[in-house]
C-alpha positions in Angstrom: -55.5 -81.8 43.5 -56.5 -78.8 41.8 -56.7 -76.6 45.0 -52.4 -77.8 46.2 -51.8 -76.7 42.2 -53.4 -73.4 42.7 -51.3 -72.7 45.9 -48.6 -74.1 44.3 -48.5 -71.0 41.5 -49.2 -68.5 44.1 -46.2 -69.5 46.2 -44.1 -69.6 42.6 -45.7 -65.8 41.9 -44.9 -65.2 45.6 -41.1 -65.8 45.2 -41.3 -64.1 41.9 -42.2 -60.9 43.1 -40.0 -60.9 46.4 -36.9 -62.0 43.7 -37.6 -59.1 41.8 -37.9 -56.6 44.3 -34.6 -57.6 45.6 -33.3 -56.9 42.3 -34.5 -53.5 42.3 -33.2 -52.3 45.8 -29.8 -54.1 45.1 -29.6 -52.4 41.5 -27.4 -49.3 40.7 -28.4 -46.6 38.5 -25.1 -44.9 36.6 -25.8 -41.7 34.2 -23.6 -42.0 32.1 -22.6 -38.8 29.4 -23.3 -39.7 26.0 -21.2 -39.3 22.9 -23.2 -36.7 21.6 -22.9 -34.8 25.0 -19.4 -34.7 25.2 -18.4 -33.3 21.6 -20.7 -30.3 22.5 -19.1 -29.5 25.1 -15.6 -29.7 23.2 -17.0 -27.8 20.4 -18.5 -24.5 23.1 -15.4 -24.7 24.7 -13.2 -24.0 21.3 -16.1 -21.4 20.2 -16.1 -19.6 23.2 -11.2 -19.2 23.5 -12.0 -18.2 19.3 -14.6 -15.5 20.0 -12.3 -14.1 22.8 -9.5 -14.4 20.2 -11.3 -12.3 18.1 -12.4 -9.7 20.7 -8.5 -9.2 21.3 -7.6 -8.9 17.8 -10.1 -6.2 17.0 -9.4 -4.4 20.5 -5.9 -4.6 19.5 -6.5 -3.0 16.1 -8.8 -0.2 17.3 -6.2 0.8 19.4 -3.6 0.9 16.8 -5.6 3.0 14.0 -7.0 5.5 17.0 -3.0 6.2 17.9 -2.0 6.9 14.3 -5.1 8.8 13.9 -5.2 11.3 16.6 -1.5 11.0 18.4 0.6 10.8 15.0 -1.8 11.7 12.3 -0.4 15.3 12.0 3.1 14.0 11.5 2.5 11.4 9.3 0.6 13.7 6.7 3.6 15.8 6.8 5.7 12.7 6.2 3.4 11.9 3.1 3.3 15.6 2.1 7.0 15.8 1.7 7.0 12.5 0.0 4.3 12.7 -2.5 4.2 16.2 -3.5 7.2 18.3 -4.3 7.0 21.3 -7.2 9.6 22.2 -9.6 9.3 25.3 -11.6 9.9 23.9 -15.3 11.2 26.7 -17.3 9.1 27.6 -20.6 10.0 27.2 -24.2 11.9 30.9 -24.9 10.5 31.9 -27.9 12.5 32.5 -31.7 14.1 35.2 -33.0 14.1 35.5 -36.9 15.2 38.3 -39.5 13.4 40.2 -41.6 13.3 37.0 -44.2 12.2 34.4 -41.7 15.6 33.2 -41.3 15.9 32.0 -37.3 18.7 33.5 -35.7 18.1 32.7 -32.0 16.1 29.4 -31.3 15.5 27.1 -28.4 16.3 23.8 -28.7 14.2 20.9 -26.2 17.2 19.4 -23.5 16.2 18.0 -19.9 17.6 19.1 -16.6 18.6 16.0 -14.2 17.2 16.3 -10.6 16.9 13.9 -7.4 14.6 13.1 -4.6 17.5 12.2 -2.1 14.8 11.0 0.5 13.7 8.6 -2.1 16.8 6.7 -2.7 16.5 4.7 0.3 16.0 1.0 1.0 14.6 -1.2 4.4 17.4 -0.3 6.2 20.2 2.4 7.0 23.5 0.2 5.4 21.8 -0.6 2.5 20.5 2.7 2.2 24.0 4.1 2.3 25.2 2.0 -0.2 22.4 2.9 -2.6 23.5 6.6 -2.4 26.7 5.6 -3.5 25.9 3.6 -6.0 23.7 6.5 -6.9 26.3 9.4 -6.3 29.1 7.4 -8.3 26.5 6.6 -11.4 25.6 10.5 -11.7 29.1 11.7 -11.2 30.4 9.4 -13.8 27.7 10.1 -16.7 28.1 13.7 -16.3 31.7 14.2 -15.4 31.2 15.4 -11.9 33.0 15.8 -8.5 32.0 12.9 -6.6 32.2 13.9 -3.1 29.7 16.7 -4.2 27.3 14.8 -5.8 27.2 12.2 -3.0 26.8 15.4 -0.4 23.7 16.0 -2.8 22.5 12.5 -2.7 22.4 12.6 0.9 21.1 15.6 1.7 17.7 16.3 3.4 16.4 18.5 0.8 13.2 17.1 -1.3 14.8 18.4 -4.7 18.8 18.5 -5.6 19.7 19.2 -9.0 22.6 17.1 -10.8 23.0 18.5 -14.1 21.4 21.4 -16.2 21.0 21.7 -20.2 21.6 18.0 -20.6 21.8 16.7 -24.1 19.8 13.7 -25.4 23.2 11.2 -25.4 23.3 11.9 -22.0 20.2 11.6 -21.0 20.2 8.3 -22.7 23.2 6.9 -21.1 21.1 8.0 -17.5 18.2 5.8 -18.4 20.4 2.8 -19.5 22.4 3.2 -16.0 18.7 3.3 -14.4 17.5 0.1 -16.2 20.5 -1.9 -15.9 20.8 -1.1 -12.1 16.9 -1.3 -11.8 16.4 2.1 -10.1 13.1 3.5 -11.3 12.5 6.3 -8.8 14.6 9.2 -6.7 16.2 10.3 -9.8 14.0 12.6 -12.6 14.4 14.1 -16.2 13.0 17.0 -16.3 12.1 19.0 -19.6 14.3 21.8 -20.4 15.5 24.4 -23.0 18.3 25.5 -24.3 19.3 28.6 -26.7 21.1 28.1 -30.3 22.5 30.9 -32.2 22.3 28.9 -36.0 24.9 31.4 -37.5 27.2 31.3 -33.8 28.5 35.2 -33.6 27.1 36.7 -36.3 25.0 40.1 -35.4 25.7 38.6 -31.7 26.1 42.4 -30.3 22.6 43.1 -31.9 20.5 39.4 -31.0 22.3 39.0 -27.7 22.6 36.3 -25.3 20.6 34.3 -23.1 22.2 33.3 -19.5 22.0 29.5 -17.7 18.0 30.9 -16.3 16.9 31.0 -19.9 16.5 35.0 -19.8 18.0 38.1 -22.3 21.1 39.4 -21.2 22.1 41.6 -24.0 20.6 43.2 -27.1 17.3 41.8 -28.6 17.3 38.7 -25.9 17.2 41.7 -23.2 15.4 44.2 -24.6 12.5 41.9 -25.8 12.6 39.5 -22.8 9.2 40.1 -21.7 7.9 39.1 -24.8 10.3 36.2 -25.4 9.9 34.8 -22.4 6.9 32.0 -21.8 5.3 31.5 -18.4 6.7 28.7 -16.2 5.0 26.1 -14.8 5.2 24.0 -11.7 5.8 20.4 -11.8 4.3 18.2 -8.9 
């Protein structure tokens, strides 16, 4: 009895085996990528387009500061010279004449001298730029009573400096500044400190004091004579 038991678990441990091997050669092994796997690759992929991305950008922008450097660096800091730096002799204050009791009889009284930058009246593009210089040009001819074909010729020019209007008195200079506000121009057009001569007692002794012409210098009598002496030193305005 005992020995047909023990053959009976070796044939059961037998077919145990064989049924397992079986298994094993009819079993297919499938590697399958993981999650984790697959979101890496997603993620190199995206790091690797942005770094080229960036390569291009800054290739792009090395170019473009090397051909404004060395192929139009010498014409744009003439561009910026023009724009940015323009001096205006500004006359000096013309000094007093007075008799022998201290009474003034020639003096020089503070007015302003009105002068554009007609390149700096400008806007984005060319139309709107032409109707800002006539905005401009019909503005300056109507505060100071002038032609306005001329002043618009002015306006438009290509020089860096025009002047409008000379020995301008403070009323007028006011009304300029109110136009400028209310129109919200703020650059292109300057006020520039001036002089102008006053005789307090009009033509008395005027064959003896003199006269001063529109450049602030002696003409006749004392004006002339003592011109060197009356005369300050300009200065330039930049």
């Amino acid at each position: 009895m005992n020995n047909q038991n023990s053959r009976n678990q070796r044939n059961n441990t037998n077919r145990r085996k064989s049924n397992y091997k079986k298994d094993n050669r009819n079993s297919k092994v499938v590697k399958i990528k993981s999650d984790f796997e697959s979101k890496n690759f997603i993620y190199t992929k995206k790091l690797k387009i942005f770094l080229v991305l960036i390569i291009f950008i800054f290739v792009a922008l090395v170019s473009r500061i090397g051909f404004l450097q060395f192929v139009q660096g010498n014409e744009l800091k003439e561009l910026a010279y023009n724009q940015q730096v323009i001096n205006q002799i500004i006359s000096p204050k013309r000094g007093n004449i007075y008799d022998s009791t201290g009474n003034p009889l020639a003096i020089s009284a503070q007015v302003d001298t009105i002068t554009i930058n007609p390149n700096k009246i400008s806007k984005d593009n060319d139309e709107d730029t032409i109707a800002l210089k006539e905005k401009v040009a019909k503005g300056l001819s109507e505060i100071f009573e002038l032609d306005y074909e001329e002043t618009l010729a002015k306006v438009s020019s290509k020089s860096q400096v025009e002047t409008i209007a000379k020995k301008v008195e403070q009323e007028k200079v006011d009304e300029l500044k109110k136009w400028m506000k209310d129109n919200e121009i703020s650059i292109g057009i300057n006020i520039d400190e001036d002089f102008k001569r006053y005789y307090p007692y009009g033509t008395v002794a005027s064959n003896v004091i003199g006269f001063c012409g529109n450049d602030n210098r002696g003409v006749e009598g004392l004006e002339y004579t003592w011109n060197s002496v009356l005369t300050g030193t300009p200065r330039k305005n930049s």
